[in-house]
C-alpha positions as CSV (number, residue, x, y, z in Angstrom):
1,X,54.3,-22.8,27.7
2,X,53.9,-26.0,25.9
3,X,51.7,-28.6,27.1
4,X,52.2,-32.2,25.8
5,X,48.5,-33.2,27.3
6,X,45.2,-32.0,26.1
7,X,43.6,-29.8,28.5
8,X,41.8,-32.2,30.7
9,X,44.7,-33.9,31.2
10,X,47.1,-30.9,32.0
11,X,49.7,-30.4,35.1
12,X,51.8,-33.6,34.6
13,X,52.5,-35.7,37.9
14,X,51.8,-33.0,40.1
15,X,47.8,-33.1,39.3
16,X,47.9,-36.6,40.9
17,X,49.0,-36.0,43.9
18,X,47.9,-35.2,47.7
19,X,50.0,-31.9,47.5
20,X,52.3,-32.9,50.5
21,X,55.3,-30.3,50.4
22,X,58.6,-30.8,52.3
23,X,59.9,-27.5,53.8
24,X,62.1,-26.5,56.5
25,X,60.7,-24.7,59.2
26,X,62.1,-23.4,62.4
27,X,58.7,-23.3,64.3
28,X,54.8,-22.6,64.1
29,X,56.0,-18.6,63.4
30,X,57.7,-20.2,59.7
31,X,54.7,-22.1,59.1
32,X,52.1,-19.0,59.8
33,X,53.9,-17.4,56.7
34,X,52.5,-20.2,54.4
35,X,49.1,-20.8,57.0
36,X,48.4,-16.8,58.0
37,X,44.7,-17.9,58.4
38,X,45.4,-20.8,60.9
39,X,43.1,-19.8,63.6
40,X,43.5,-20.1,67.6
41,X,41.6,-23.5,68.2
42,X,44.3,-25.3,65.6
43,X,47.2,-23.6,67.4
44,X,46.2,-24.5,70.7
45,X,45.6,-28.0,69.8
46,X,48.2,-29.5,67.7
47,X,51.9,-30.2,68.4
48,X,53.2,-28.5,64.8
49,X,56.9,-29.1,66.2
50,X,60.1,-28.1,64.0
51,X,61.9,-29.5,60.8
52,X,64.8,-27.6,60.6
53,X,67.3,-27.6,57.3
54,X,69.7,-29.1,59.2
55,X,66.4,-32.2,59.7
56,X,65.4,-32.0,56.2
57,X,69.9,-31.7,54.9
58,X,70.0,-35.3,57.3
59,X,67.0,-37.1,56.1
60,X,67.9,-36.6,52.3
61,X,71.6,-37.7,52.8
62,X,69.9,-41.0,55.1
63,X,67.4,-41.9,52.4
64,X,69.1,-41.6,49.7
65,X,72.4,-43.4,51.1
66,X,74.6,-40.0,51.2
67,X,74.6,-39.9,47.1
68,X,72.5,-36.5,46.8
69,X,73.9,-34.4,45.1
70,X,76.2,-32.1,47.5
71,X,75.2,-28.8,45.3
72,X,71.5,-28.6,44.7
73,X,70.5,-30.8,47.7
74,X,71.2,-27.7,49.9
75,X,70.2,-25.5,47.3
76,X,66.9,-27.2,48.0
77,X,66.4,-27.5,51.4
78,X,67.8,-23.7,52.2
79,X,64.8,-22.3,49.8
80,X,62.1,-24.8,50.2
81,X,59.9,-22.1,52.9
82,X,61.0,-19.2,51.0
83,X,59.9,-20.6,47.7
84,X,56.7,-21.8,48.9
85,X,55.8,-18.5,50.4
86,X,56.9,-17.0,47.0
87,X,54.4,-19.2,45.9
88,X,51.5,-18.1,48.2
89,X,52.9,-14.0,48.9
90,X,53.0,-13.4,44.8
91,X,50.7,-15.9,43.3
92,X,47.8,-16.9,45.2
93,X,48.8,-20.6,46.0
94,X,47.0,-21.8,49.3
95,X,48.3,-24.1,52.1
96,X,46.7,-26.2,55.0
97,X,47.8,-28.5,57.6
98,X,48.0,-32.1,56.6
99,X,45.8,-33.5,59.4
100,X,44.1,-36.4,57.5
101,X,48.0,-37.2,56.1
102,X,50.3,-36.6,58.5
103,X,49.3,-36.6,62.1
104,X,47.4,-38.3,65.3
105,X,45.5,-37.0,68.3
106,X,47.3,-37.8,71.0
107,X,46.4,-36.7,74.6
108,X,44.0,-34.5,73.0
109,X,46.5,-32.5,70.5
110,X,47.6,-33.3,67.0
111,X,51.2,-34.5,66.4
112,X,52.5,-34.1,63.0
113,X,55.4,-37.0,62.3
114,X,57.6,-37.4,59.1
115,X,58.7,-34.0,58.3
116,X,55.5,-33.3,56.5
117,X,53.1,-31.1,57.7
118,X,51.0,-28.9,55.3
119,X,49.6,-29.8,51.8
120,X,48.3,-27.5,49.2
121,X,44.9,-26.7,49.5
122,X,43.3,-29.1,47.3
123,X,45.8,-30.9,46.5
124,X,47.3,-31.7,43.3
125,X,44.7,-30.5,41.0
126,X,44.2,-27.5,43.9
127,X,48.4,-26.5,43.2
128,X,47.7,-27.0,39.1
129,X,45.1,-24.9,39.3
130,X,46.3,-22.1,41.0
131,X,49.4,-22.3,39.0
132,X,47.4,-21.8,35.8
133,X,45.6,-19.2,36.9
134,X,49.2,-17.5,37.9
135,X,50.1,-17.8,34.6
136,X,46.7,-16.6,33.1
137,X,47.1,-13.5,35.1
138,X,50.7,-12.5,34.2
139,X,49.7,-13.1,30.0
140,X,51.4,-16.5,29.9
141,X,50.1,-18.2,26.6
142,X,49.4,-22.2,27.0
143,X,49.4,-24.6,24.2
144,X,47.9,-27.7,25.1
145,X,48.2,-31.0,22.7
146,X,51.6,-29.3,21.9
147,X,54.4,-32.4,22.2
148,X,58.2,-30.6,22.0
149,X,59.7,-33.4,19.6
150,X,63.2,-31.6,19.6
151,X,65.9,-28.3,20.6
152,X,66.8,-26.1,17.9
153,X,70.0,-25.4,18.0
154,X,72.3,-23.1,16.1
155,X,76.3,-23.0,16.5
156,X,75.6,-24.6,19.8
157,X,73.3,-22.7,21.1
158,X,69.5,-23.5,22.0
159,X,67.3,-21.4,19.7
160,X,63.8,-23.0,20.2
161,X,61.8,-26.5,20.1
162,X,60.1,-28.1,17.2
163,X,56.7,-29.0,18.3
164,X,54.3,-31.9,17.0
165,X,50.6,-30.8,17.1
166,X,47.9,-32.3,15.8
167,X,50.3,-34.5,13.8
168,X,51.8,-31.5,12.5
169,X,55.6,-30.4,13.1
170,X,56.4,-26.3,13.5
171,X,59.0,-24.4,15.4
172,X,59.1,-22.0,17.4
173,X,61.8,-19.7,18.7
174,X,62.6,-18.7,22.1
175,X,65.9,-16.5,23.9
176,X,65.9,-19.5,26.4
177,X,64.2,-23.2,26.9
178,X,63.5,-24.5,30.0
179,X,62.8,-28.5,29.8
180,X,60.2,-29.9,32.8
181,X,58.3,-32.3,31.6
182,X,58.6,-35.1,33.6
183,X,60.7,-38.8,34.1
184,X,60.5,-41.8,31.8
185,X,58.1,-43.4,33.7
186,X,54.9,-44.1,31.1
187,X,57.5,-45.4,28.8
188,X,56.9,-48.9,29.1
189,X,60.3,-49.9,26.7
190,X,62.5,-47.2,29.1
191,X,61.5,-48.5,31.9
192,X,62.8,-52.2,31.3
193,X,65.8,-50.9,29.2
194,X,66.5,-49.2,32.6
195,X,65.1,-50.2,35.5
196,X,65.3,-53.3,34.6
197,X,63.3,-56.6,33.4
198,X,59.7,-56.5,35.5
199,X,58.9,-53.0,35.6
200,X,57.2,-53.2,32.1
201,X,54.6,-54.8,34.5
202,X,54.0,-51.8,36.8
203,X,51.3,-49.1,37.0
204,X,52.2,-45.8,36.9
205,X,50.6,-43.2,39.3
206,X,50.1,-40.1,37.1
207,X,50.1,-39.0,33.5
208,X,50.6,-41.5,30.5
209,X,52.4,-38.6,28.6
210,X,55.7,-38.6,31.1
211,X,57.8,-40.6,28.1
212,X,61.0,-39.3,29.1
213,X,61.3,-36.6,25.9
214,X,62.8,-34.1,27.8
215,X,65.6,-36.2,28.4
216,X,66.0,-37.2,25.3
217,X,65.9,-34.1,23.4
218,X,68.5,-32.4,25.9
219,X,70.6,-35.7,25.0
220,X,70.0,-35.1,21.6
221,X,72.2,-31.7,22.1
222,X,74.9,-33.3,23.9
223,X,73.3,-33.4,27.6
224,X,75.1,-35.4,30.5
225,X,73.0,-38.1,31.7
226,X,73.2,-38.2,35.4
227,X,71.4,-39.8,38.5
228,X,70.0,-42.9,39.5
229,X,68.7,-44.4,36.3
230,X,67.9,-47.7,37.7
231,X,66.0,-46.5,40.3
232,X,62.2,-44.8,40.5
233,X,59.6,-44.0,43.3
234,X,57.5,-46.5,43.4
235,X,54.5,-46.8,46.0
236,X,52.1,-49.9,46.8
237,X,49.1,-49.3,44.2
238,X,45.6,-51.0,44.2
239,X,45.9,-54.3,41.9
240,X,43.1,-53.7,39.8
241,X,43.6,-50.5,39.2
242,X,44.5,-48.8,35.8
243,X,47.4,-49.0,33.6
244,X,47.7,-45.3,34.0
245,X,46.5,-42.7,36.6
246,X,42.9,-41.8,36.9
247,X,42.2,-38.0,38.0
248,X,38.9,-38.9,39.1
249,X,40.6,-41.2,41.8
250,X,43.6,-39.5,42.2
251,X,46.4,-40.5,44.5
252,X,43.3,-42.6,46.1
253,X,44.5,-45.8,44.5
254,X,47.9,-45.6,46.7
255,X,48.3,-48.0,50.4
256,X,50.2,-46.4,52.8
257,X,49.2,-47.7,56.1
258,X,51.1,-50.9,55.8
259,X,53.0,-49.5,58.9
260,X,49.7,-50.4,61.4
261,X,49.7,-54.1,59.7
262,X,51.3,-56.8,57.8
263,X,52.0,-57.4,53.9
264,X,52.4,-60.6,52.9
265,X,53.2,-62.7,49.5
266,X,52.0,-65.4,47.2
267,X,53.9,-67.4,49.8
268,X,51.8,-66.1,52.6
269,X,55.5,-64.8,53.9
270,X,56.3,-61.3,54.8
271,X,59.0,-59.4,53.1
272,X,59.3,-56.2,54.2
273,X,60.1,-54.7,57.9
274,X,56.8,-52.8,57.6
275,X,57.4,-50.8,60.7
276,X,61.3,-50.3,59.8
277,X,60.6,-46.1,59.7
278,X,57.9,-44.1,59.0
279,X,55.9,-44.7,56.0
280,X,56.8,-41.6,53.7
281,X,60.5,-42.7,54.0
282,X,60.1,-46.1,53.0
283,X,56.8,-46.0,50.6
284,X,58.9,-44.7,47.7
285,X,61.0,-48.0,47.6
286,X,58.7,-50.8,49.1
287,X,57.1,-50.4,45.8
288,X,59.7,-52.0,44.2
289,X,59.3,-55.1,46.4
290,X,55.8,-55.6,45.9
291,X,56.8,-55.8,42.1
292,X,59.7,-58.2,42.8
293,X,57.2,-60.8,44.3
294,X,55.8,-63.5,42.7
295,X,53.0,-62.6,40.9
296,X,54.0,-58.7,41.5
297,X,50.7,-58.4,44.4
298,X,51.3,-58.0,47.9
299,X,48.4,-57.8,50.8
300,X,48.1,-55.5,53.4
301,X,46.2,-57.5,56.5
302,X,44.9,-55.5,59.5
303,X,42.9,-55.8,62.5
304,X,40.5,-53.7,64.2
305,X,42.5,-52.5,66.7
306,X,44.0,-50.3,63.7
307,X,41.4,-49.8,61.1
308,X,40.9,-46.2,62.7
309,X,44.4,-45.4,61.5
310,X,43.5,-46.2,58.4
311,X,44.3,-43.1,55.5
312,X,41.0,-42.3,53.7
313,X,43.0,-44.2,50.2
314,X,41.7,-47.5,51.9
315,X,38.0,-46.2,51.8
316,X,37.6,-45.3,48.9
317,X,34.6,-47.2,46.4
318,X,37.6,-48.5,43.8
319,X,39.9,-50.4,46.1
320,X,40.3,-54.5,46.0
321,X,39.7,-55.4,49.6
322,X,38.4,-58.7,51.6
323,X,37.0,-58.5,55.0
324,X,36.8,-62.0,57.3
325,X,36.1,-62.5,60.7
326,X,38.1,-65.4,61.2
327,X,42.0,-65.6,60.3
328,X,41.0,-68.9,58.5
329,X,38.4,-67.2,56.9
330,X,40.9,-64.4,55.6
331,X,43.1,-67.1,54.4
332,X,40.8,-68.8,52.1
333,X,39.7,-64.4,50.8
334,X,43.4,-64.0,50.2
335,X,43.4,-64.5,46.4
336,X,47.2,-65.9,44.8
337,X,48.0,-66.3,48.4
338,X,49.0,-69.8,50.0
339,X,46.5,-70.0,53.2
340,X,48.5,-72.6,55.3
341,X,51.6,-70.6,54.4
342,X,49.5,-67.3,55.4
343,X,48.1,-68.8,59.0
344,X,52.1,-69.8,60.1
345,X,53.5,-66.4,59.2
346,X,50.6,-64.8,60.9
347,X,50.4,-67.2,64.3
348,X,54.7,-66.7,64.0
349,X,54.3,-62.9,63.9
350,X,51.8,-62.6,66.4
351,X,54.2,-64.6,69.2
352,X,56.9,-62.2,68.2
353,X,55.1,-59.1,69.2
354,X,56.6,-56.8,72.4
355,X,53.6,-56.1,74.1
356,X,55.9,-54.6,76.9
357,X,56.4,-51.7,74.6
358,X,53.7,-49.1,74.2
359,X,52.1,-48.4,70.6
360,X,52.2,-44.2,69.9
361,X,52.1,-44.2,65.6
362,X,53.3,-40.7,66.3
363,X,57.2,-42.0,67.2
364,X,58.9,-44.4,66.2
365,X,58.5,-46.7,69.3
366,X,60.2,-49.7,69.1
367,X,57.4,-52.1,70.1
368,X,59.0,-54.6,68.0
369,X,58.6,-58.5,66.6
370,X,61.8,-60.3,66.6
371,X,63.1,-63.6,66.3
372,X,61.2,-63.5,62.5
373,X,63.0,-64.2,59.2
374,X,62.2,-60.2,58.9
375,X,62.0,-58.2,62.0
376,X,59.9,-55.9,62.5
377,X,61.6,-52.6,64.3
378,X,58.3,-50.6,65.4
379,X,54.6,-50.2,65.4
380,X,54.0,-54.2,65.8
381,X,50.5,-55.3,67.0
382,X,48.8,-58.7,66.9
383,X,46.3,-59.8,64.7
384,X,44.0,-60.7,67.1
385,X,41.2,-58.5,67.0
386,X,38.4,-59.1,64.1
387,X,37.1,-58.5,62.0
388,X,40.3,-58.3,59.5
389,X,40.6,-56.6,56.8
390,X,43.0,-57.3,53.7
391,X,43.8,-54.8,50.6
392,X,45.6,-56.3,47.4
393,X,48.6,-54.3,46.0
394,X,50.6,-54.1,43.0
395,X,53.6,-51.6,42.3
396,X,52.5,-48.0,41.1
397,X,55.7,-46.4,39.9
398,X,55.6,-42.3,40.1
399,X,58.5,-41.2,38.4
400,X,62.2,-42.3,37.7
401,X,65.0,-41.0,39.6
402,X,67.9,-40.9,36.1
403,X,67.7,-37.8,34.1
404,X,70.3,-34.6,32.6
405,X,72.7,-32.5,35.0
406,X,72.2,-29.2,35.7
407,X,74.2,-26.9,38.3
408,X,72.9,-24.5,40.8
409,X,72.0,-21.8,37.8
410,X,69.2,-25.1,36.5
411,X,71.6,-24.8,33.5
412,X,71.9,-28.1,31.6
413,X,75.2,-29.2,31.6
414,X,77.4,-31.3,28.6
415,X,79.2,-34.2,29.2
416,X,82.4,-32.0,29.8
417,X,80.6,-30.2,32.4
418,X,79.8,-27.4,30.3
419,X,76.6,-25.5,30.2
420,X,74.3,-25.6,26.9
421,X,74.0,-22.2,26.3
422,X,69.9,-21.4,25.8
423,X,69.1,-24.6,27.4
424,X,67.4,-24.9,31.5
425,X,65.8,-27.7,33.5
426,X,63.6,-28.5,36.4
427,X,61.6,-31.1,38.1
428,X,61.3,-34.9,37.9
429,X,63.5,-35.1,34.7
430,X,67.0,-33.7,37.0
431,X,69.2,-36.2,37.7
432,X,71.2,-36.7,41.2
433,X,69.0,-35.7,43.2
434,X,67.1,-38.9,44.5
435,X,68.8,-41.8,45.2
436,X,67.4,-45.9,45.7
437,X,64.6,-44.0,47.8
438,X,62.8,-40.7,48.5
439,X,61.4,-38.7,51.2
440,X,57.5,-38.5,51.0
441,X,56.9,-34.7,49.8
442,X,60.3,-33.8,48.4
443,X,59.6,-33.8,44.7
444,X,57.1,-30.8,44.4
445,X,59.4,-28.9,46.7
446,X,62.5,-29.8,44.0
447,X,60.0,-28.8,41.1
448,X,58.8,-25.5,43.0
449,X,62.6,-24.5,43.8
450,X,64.2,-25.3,40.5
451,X,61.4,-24.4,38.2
452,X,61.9,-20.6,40.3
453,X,65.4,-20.6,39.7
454,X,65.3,-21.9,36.0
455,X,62.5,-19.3,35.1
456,X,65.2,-16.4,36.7
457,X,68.1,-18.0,35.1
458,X,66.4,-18.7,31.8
459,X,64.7,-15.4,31.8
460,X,68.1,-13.1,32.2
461,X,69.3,-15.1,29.2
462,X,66.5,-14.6,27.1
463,X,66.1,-10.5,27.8
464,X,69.9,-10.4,27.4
């Protein structure tokens, strides 16, 4: 396996993240295959509820505006549980319930929400880890500092990869190559070619070495380019934070409690429905909105009738935050931000809000703010309560969306919907699969399930 980062740096995205996995699951009896070691206390006192395939088949086709692709979006969702218990039966990986993510007490028991409910234990570096060590165990040999510059390919076929190392090129051969290795989303000239003018401007989340050369070596050979290549997942980010992810922060730097308050502009105007679903189906895009404001910044204002909702991200000693206990007070903390503007949005909102309507964060629970140049569909409160609390975001993009085809087999296919014979691919750099938006959790499911079935497919070819 060749490794584009130097050691320290190793695992790609999926080292940056919280670990959430999508998976269908029938009932608590699925989820004991993956959590064997959940003992009686947690059973007894959390709600673990369903998300069946037919759930998870519904929720990709509504976020992604029915353009999924019709092939490997089943494909997906049908294996997600049995790939993740491949995953912890043959090589050790670890899950736990995604209490601190994903659920609430209410009435005494833990609801999970969202169609996410266990994480890898650790998180990202915790599934990196234990996929190394699977690989350690079975002989696997990992180059790291090794950058794959290009396919070899002989009367069509794909014979091997020249790699750069140390500034040095060499080639090796292989019976198969299997291409995961990320998006385009470090590329700071791909991502305004693209996505468009603006997103030169963004952070990204994760690795600074996700330049997009898988794609462009499987092009090189006559790949299809396919998906969304205008569109990305992109999350609300600290502001200060780095140009590039930190590992000693993690996924730390990202805001996703926005639901429980308001985000407002330069203007002091919201832009957003902040409550218009639950916040791992709309986080992926309302990064993009942040970045389309003036200035690129957003703030997230809350109250303290929600700042035990909180997520631990907003805690955490790196994060750009101003505390008031006055809404004037706020107004004048609110850097880039016109105060008079701010007060009138916030006094506007505030009449809006359906106290009728009962607040449970668990449902979506239509206690509503209407009448506003953006509604507001569910989990409305007043700012009312101080002290307030205010956390400055920018636009933290996590990977694009555009990439090469491949059908069910992960075989790459050519622009005449042929496959390349040698050549495989899995993860972020498979195209139409996400589209204008993504459900929370979904992209280390794709990566487990494809990467399985590319490493089968590509692994046949090879011994053949």
């Amino acid at each position: 396996m060749l490794e584009r980062a130097p050691y320290e740096q190793r695992g790609g995205n999926s080292r940056y993240t919280a670990g959430a996995i999508r998976t269908r699951y029938d009932g608590l009896d699925d989820l004991l295959k993956l959590v064997p070691d959940l003992n009686e206390e947690e059973k007894r006192n959390t709600d673990f509820g369903s998300y069946t395939a037919e759930k998870f088949y519904e929720d990709m086709d509504r976020i992604c505006q029915f353009r999924a692709d019709p092939d490997l979006t089943p494909l997906m969702v049908n294996n997600s549980l049995e790939t993740w218990q491949w995953l912890h039966d043959e090589h050790r990986l670890r899950f736990v319930p995604a209490y601190s993510h994903q659920a609430f007490q209410v009435d005494g028991r833990f609801r999970f929400w969202g169609g996410i409910t266990l994480l890898v234990s650790g998180g990202g570096p915790g599934l990196i880890d234990g996929l190394i060590a699977a690989c350690e165990r079975r002989g696997v040999a990992i180059e790291y500092g090794a950058r794959a510059v290009e396919l070899v390919e002989e009367e069509g076929v794909v014979k091997g990869v020249v790699v750069c190392k140390d500034r040095q090129h060499h080639t090796i051969e292989a019976g198969a190559v299997v291409i995961a290795c990320g998006g385009f989303e470090a590329n700071t000239e791909w991502r305004t070619r693209y996505l468009g003018p603006g997103w030169e401007l963004a952070k990204v989340r994760g690795t600074m070495h996700n330049t997009g050369d898988g794609i462009r070596m499987a092009m090189d050979v006559g790949a299809m380019p396919w998906g969304n290549w205008s569109g990305c997942h992109a999350v609300g980010w600290d502001r200060n934070a780095p140009d590039f992810g930190d590992l000693s922060v993690g996924d730390g730097f990202q805001k996703h409690s926005y639901p429980f308050g308001i985000m407002v502009n330069a203007r002091g105007e919201r832009f957003v429905d902040e409550g218009a679903d639950f916040r791992n189906y709309t986080y992926a895009e309302y990064g993009r909105r942040v970045l389309e404001q003036p200035g690129q910044f957003a703030w997230q204002v809350f109250d303290s009738k929600v700042s035990h909702l909180l997520r631990d991200e907003y805690r955490i000693r790196e994060v750009t935050r101003v505390r008031a206990n006055t809404l004037e007070e706020l107004a004048e903390r609110l850097e880039g931000v016109d105060g008079e503007a701010f007060l009138a949005t916030v006094h506007a909102y505030n009449d809006a809000v359906r106290t009728d309507v009962s607040f449970d964060p668990t449902v979506k629970d239509g206690r509503s703010a209407d009448g506003l140049p953006v509604p507001r569909r569910n989990w409305a409160n007043r700012l009312d309560e101080p002290p307030y609390e205010a956390y400055a975001t920018t636009c933290g993009i996590t990977f694009t969306f555009g990439g090469v085809r491949i059908d069910t087999s992960c075989r790459v296919l050519d622009e005449d919907l042929r496959p390349i014979p040698g050549l495989y691919a899995a993860g972020e750099l498979v195209g139409g699969l996400f589209y204008f938006n993504y459900p929370g959790g979904t992209g280390l499911t794709s990566g487990a399930v494809f990467g399985r079935i590319a490493g089968d497919t590509a692994g046949e070819a090879a011994a053949t």
